[in-house]
Each structure stands twice: as structure tokens, then as C-alpha cells.
N, C-alpha and C positions, 0 to 999 in steps of 0.2 A: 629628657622627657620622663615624667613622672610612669608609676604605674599603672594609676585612675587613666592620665593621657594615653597609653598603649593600649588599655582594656579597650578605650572608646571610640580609638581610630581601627582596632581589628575589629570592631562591633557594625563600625560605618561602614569597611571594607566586604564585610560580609553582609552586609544586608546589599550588594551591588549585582545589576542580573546579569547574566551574559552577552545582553546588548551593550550596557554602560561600560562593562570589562574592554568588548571589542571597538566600543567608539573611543575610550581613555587610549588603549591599546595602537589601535591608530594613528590617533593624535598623535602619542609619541614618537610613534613609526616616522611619520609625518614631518614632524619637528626634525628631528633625529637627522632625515634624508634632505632636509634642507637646509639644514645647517652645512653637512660634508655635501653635501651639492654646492653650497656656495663657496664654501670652503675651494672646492675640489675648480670651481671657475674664475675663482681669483690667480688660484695656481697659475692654469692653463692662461689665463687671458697673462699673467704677469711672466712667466716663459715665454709668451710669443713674442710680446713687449722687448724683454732684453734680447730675445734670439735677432728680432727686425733690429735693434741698435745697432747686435752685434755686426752681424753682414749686411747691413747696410748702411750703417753709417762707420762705425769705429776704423773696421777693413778698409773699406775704401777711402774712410778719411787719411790713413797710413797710407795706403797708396796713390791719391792723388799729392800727396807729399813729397813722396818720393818722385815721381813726374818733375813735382815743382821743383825738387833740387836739381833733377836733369835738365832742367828746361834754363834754367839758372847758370848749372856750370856750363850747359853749350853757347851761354852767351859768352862767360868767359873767356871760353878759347877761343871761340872766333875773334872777340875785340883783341883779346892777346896776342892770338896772330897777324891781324890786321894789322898791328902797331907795332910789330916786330920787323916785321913783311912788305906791307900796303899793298898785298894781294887781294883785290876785291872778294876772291873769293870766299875769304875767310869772314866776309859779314854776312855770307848765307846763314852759318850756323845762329848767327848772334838773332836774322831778325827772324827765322823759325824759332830759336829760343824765346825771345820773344810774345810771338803769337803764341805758341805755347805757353808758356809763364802766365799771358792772360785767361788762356782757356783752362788753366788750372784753378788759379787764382778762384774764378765764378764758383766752378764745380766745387772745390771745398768749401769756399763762404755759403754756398748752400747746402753741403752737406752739414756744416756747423752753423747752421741758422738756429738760434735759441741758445745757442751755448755760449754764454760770456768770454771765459775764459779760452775757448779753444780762438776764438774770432779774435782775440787780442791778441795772440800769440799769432795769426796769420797776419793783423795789420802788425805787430815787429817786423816778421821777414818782408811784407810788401813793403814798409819806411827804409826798410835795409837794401833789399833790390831797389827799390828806387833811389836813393841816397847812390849808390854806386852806379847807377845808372847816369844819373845827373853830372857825377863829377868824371865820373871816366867813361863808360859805355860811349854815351850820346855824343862829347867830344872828340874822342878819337876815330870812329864812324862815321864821322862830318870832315874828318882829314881828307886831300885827295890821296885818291889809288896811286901806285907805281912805285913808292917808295917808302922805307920805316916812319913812322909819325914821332917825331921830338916828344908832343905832349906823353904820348903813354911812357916814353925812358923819362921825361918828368916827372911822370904822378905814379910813377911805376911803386914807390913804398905807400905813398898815399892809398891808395887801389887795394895794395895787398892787405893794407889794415882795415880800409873799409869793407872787401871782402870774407874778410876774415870774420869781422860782424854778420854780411849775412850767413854765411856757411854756419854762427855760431846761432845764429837766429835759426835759421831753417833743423840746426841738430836739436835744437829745447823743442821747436817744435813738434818734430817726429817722435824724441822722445817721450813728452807728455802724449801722444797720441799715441803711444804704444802700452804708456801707462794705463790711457782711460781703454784700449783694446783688451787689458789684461784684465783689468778689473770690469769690464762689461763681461767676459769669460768666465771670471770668477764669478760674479753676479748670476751668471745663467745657470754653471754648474750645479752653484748652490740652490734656485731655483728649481732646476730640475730635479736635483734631491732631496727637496721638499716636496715636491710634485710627486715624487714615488714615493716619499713616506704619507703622502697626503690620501692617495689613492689605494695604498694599501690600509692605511687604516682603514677607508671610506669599506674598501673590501671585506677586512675581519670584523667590519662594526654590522656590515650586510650579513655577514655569517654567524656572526654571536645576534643580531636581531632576529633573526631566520630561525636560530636554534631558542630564542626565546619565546616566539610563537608561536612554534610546532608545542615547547615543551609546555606555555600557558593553556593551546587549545587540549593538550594529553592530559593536564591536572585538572583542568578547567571543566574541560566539556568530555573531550574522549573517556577518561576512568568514571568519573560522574555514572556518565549514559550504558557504560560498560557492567558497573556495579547495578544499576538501575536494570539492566535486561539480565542480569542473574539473579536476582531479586526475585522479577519478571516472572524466568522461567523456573526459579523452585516453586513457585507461586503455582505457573499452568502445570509444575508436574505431578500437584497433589500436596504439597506443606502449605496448607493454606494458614500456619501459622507462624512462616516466615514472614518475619517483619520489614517492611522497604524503609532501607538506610537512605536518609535526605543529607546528601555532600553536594559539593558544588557550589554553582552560584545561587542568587536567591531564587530563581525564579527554576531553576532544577531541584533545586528544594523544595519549592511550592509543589513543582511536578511531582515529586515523589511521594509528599505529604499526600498532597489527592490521589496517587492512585493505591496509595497503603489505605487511605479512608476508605475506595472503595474495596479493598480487599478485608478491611477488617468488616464490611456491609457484605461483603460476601460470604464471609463467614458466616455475620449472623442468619443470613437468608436461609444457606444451607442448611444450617443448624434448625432452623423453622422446617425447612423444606425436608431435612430426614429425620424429623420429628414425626411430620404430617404424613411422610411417608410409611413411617413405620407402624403410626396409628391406621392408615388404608391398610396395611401388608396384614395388620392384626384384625381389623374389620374385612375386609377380604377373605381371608382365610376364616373369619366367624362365619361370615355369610355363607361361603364356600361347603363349610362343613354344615349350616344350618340347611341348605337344600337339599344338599345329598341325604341329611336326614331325612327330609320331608319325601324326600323320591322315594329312598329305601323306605319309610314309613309307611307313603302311598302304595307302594310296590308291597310291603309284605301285610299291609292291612286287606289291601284287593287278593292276594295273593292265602291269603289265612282267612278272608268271608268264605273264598270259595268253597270249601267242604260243607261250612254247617247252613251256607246257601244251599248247597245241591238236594242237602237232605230237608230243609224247608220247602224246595221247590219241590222234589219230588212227595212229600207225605202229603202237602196241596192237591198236588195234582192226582194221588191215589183219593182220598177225603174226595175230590173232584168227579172221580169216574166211579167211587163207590156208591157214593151215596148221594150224587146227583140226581133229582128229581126224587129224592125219599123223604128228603125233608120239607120247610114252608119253603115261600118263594124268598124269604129274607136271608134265611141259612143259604141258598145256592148263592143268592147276594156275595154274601161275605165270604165263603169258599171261592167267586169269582174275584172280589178283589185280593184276596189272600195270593191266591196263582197271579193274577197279574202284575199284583206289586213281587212277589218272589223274583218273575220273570222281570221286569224292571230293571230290578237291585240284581239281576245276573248282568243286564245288560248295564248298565251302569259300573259295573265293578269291572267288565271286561273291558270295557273302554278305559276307564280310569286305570286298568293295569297297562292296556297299550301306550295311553298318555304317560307314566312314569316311566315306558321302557325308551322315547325319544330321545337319542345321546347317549342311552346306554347300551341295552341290548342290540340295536340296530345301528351301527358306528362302523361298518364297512364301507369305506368309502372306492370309490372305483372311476370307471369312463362308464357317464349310462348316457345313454340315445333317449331323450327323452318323446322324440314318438313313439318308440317301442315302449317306454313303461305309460304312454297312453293311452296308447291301444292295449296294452296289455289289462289295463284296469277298465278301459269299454268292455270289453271284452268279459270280465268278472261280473262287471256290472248290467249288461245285456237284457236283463229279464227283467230288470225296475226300469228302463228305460227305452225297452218295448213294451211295456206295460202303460207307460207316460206317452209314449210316440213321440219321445224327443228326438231333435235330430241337434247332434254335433260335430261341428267340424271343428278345424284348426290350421295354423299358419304351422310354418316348417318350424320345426323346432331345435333349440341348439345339442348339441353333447357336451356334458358336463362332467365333472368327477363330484361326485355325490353319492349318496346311500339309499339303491333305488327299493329297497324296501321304505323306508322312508317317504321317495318321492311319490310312489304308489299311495301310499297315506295318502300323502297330501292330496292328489291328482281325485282320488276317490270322496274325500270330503268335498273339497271344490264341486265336482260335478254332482256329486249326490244332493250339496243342496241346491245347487240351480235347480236339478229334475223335482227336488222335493218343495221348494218352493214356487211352484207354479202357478200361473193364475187361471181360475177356473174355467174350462170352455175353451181354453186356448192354447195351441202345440209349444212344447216347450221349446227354443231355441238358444240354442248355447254357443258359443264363439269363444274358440281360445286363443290369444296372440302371444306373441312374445321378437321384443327388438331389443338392440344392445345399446346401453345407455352405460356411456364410462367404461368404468370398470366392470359395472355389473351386468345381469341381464333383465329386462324388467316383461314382467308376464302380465297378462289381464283375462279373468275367465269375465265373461258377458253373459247375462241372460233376460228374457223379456218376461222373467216373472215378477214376484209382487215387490219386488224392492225392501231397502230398508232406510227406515227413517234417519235422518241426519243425528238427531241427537241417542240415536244408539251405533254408530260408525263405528266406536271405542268399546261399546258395553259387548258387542256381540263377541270377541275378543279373548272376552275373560270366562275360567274354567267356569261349567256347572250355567252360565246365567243361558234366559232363553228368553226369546222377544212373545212367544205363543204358548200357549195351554200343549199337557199333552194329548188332549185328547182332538185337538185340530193338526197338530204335527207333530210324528214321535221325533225321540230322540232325547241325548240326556244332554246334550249342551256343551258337549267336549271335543266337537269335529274341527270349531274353527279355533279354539284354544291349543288345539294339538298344531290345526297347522302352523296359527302363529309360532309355536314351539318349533315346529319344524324348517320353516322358514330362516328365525335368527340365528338356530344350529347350523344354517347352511350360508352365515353373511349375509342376511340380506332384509326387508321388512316387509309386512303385509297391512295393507291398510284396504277401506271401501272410498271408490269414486266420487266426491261428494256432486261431480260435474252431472253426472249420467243420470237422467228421469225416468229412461224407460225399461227399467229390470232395476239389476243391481248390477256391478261391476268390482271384483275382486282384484285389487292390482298388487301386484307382489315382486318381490326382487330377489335373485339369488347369482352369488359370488362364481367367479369358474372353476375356483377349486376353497372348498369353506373352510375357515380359519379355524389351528387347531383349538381345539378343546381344552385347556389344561385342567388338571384333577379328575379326568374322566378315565376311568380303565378302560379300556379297550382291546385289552389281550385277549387274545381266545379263550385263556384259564377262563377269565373272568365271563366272559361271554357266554362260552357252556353251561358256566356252573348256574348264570341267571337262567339259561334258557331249559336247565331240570329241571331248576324250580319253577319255573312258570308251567310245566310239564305236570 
């Protein structure tokens, strides 16, 4: 076989899958076991063959032989004594010999039925017993009793020689029948020691096949799939730059190919994936640091109007009480929106300072009863809403861990604008709920005043904006901003009912205990140091 030839037949051998391997595999198996199967029932059927010969035919052909010779010479003596003698009794033996002689005679011609030569050699001795029978037996047995018979001291040499034939008839015979016994023995022996070398081989070939499949399925399929799960697993242990090695057959090969495909796609995912991540972790963190700017901003812009507020508000309000009513009616004009707008931009700033401080200053979280901080803020609030004649009630309410300066906020914006949004002529009615939905808790303040328009559901939301003049409703536009704020600080969101026609409906959600803050200080250092400055 050339070398082109070898390159071409490992190239064919190896493109074959582990089906083709185990059905080739087989097949041979197959062949193989029925080959020494047939082998192994030729044996057996040809050992049973000469063993039936042997014991039953060869053995007993020797010994209906030997009978026949018996049967033979007890004719002899009797005729011999008969004619010695002419004692009747001496032709007992001759004509049981006799009957015997015949009942031999059958039993071997049928134990040698199909054998030529053995059946020739039994018609010798039957032409030789008969032949002597003829000339002497039959004769001298036809003598009368009482006295020796002439004829047998006549044929007495005659007799001996024809005797002599059969005795020598019936010794070839015996002996050829002890030849074919020997050799039907040999035959068997040797048979059976084919028979055990036949079935021992059938044995070592079961055991070197046995050891060939164990060790095809170990090269084949076990090391393959072996190799393939440590591959596998330095793969899931993090080297996702370990390469999966394709052995095997072809279709373990495919296997491998494809899952190294997807592992080199998983690479590049990854590679996508902590790219994209690390561009979030960098926007994240921009973001992160841009609000805190914007808080601290808010925080020390509110925080640094205050002073040269105070002295604006107060030289107004002295210009106010000095020289109110000295001047025209235009000057007291403008001296009153000067105080008003100071007073404003005071309220204005202090809200906006409380707005900047949600999540920071106020970040103690705890267990609050929130009917205690509801009543606690009725209660604050008492004097605007006996002033309005609202009446408020509420459903039982949960206990939460939450930051109930905070929730006071909230609680107080909510109810402050039901009360302040009232409609004219008519008692305010407020209604708080709250049930547990999921995980979270979902609240609703209700109220029968003037509602608000669907397409501001969203706007009302945001810092600073206001649906009315201020001279119809004060305020600077930061109460529901704050809550919103205060709200998503505590898990949860605040949105209006777009269902409810007759008021408005604030529906809101908060967490049972609010997800941490990250980037937020919250230490007491930090917490003091804002609440000086605020100071």
C-alpha cells in the first residue's frame, strides 16, 4: 500500500461517526460470534456423532460378537457330545445355541446396517456357521438318541476343519470390530480435543473482543468526552480562552467544534458585554458625581442666598414700615412687591434647600408607624385645615422602616394640597388608603377638589413647574417634586389616577424596607456637618 493509499484510508477512517464506528463494530462482533458459534456446533454436533457410534454401535457391535461366538461354540459341544454320547441331552445346548446364534445374527446386522464391510465380514461367519451346520451340526442331531453317532467319528476331521473356518471367521471378525471401536475412540478423543481447543479459543476471542470494545469505547468515546468535559470545565472556571480540542470520532468532533464556536461567541459577547459595562460603570459614576454636584450646588446656592436674602428681606421690610404711606401710591406699589417677592425667594430657597437635603440630610432610617407620623403631621398642620374645615380620615396603616422625617414630608405635601386645592363652597374631603400589593405597599390620598387635567399627570411631578398663577394658589412648585423624590428614595413610585373624575387621586408605592443608596453618606460625621450648615 502506497503512502497517497494510507493518507486516504486514515482520512476516510476519520471522517466515520460513532454510529458508523459502533455498527462496523458490531458487524464484526457479529461475524466474528458466528463464525466460533458455528465453528463451536460443528464440534459439538460431530462429538455427539462419534460418541452415539461409539456406545452404540462399535461396543455393542463387539459384544453381540462375542454372544455370536458363544452361541456358536455351545452348538459345538452339544453336537460334540451328542455324537460322542447320543445323550439327547447334549442337543439342549446346540438348539439354544441356535436360537441364539439367530437372535444375534439380526441384532448385529442391524447394528451394522450401512456398513459394507462390517456386514460382509458377518455374512463370512453366518456361510461358515452355516456351512458347518449343514455338513455336521444338522446330521449328527437327526442321529437317533441312546448311542455314539458313526457319522460325527466320520466327519470328525472334516468338522474340525470346517470349524476351524468359523472360529477363524468369527476371530477377523471380532477383531475388525475392535479395530473400528478403537478407532471410533480415537476419533472421539480427538474430536473432543478439538472441541476444547475450539471452545477455548471461542472463550479468548470473547475476551480479547470484550477487551477490544471496552478499549474502542475508552479511545473512541470515553477519552473524547473526557477531554471534551475538561475543556468544558476550564471554560466554566473562567479561561474562557481555553480552546476545545476536536478528537474523536467525526461527529465528536463536530461536537466540539460547535461548542468551542460557541465559546469563542462567548468571548466575544463578553468582551461586548464588559466593554458596555464599563462604559455604564464610567457614565454611572459621571452621572453619579454630576447630581451630587447639582444637590451640593442646590444645597450651597439655597444655602449661601440665605444671608444676602435676609438682608434684602429685612431693608424691604424697614423702607416698608418707614416710609409707608410717605411716598405716592406707586412707590408703596413697588416697596410691596419688593417684600413680596424677597418673601418668595425666602420661601422658595427654603424649600429648595429641603428639596436638596432628601437622601442626604434625612437618611435615618428606622421602624415608623405610619399612623403616628400621620397624625403627627394632622396635627402640625391643624390650623390650615381648620381653617378649610377639612375632614380626614384614613385606613389602618402599615409600619415600615423608613425615614420618618422624610415621611412627614411627604404626608404633609400630600394632604396640604388636597386642603389647598379645594373647590370653592365645598368641605374638603380627604381619604387616605393603603393595601399590600407584591412586594410593596401601594397608598392613595383622595380628595373631592378640583382635580387635575390628564395631560399634566407627568408635568405636575417636575421641580419648580405649577399648573396656576401665584396669586390664585401659593406655592413654589416643589412639594410634589420633593415627594416624587421621596418616594423613589424609599422603592417605590408616585404617579396621579388617570381613573378618578371627582378630585384628584395620588397613588404611590413604598418598599418595606428602601433599597440602599449607594454614593450617599450617611454617617453622622457627614449628617452633622450638613445639618451646621444648614444652621
Amino acid at each position: 500500500m502506497t503512502g497517497d493509499e494510507r493518507q486516504s484510508r486514515t482520512r476516510g477512517l476519520s471522517a466515520w461517526t460513532t454510529r458508523r464506528w459502533l455498527r462496523v463494530g458490531v458487524a464484526a462482533s457479529l461475524v466474528v460470534l458466528a463464525v466460533l458459534g458455528a465453528a463451536g456446533a460443528y464440534v459439538l454436533g460431530r462429538t455427539e456423532t462419534l460418541s452415539s457410534n461409539l456406545v452404540d454401535v462399535r461396543s455393542p457391535a463387539l459384544t453381540v460378537s462375542i454372544r455370536l461366538e458363544a452361541a456358536v461354540l455351545n452348538q459345538e459341544t452339544g453336537i460334540r457330545g451328542y455324537g460322542l454320547t447320543g445323550t439327547k441331552a447334549f442337543l439342549t445346548p446346540y438348539e439354544e445355541g441356535v436360537t441364539e446364534q439367530e437372535t444375534n445374527r439380526k441384532q448385529l446386522a442391524g447394528l451394522l446396517r450401512g456398513d459394507a464391510a462390517r456386514l460382509k465380514d458377518l455374512k463370512t461367519v453366518q456361510d461358515a456357521v452355516t456351512r458347518w451346520q449343514e455338513r455336521i451340526a444338522r446330521p449328527v442331531a437327526a442321529e437317533p438318541a441312546g448311542s455314539p453317532s458313526p457319522l460325527a467319528t466320520e466327519r470328525a476331521a472334516e468338522g474340525k476343519v470346517i470349524f476351524d473356518d468359523v472360529r477363524a471367521a468369527l476371530s477377523g471378525q471380532q477383531e475388525r470390530l475392535r479395530e473400528d471401536r478403537v478407532h471410533a475412540r480415537d476419533d472421539l478423543m480427538s474430536t473432543m480435543a478439538l472441541r476444547n481447543w475450539v471452545f477455548s479459543a471461542i472463550a479468548v476471542l470473547i475476551v480479547l473482543l470484550t477487551a477490544l470494545i471496552f478499549e474502542g469505547l475508552r479511545r473512541g468515546i470515553n477519552r473524547p468526552l473526557e477531554q471534551l468535559g475538561a475543556d468544558a470545565r476550564a471554560v466554566a472556571g473562567g479561561d474562557f480562552e481555553h480552546p476545545i480540542t476536536p478528537t474523536g470520532p467525526a461527529d465528536l468532533r463536530r461536537l466540539s467544534s460547535e461548542i468551542d464556536f460557541m465559546r469563542r461567541r462567548l468571548v466575544r459577547e463578553l468582551a461586548v458585554s464588559e466593554e458596555t459595562r464599563l462604559r455604564l460603570n464610567a457614565q454611572t459614576a459621571d452621572l453619579q458625581r454630576s447630581n451630587a454636584e447639582l444637590e451640593q450646588f442646590a444645597y450651597v446656592a439655597s444655602h449661601d442666598l440665605q444671608e444676602p436674602l435676609r438682608k434684602v428681606s429685612s431693608f424691604t421690610q424697614l423702607l416698608q414700615r418707614r416710609y409707608g404711606g410717605q411716598l405716592d401710591s406707586r412707590a408703596d406699589q413697588y416697596i410691596d412687591f419688593a417684600v413680596d417677592g424677597a418673601n418668595r425667594m425666602q420661601i422658595l430657597i427654603n424649600d429648595l434647600l429641603d428639596f436638596s437635603r432628601v437622601g442626604r440630610l434625612h437618611n435615618a432610617h428606622q421602624s415608623v408607624d405610619l399612623d403616628e407620623v400621620l397624625e403627627r403631621t394632622l396635627s402640625t398642620m391643624s390650623v390650615g385645615i381648620e381653617e378649610a374645615g377639612a375632614t380626614i380620615t384614613h385606613d389602618p396603616l402599615p409600619t415600615l422602616v423608613a425615614d420618618p422625617t422624610q415621611l412627614g414630608m411627604l404626608w404633609q405635601n400630600l394632604i396640604g394640597n388636597a386642603v389647598k386645592f379645594r373647590r370653592p363652597g365645598e368641605t374638603p374631603k380627604i381619604h387616605v388608603t393603603a393595601e399590600r400589593e407584591g412586594e410593596l405597599w401601594r397608598f392613595a390620598v383622595t380628595d373631592n377638589g378640583i382635580g387635575i387635567a390628564p395631560e399634566y399627570a407627568d408635568k405636575i411631578f417636575v421641580i419648580f413647574q405649577r399648573l396656576h398663577t401665584k396669586d390664585t394658589y401659593s406655592g413654589s412648585g416643589i412639594g410634589l417634586a420633593m415627594c416624587k423624590k421621596i418616594v423613589e428614595f424609599h422603592g417605590g413610585t408616585i404617579s396621579v389616577d388617570p381613573a378618578y373624575h371627582d378630585g384628584a387621586r395620588i397613588v404611590f408605592t413604598l418598599a418595606p424596607r428602601p433599597p440602599e443608596s449607594p454614593g450617599t453618606d450617611t454617617t453622622p460625621e457627614a449628617t452633622r456637618a450638613e445639618a451646621e450648615q444648614a444652621r
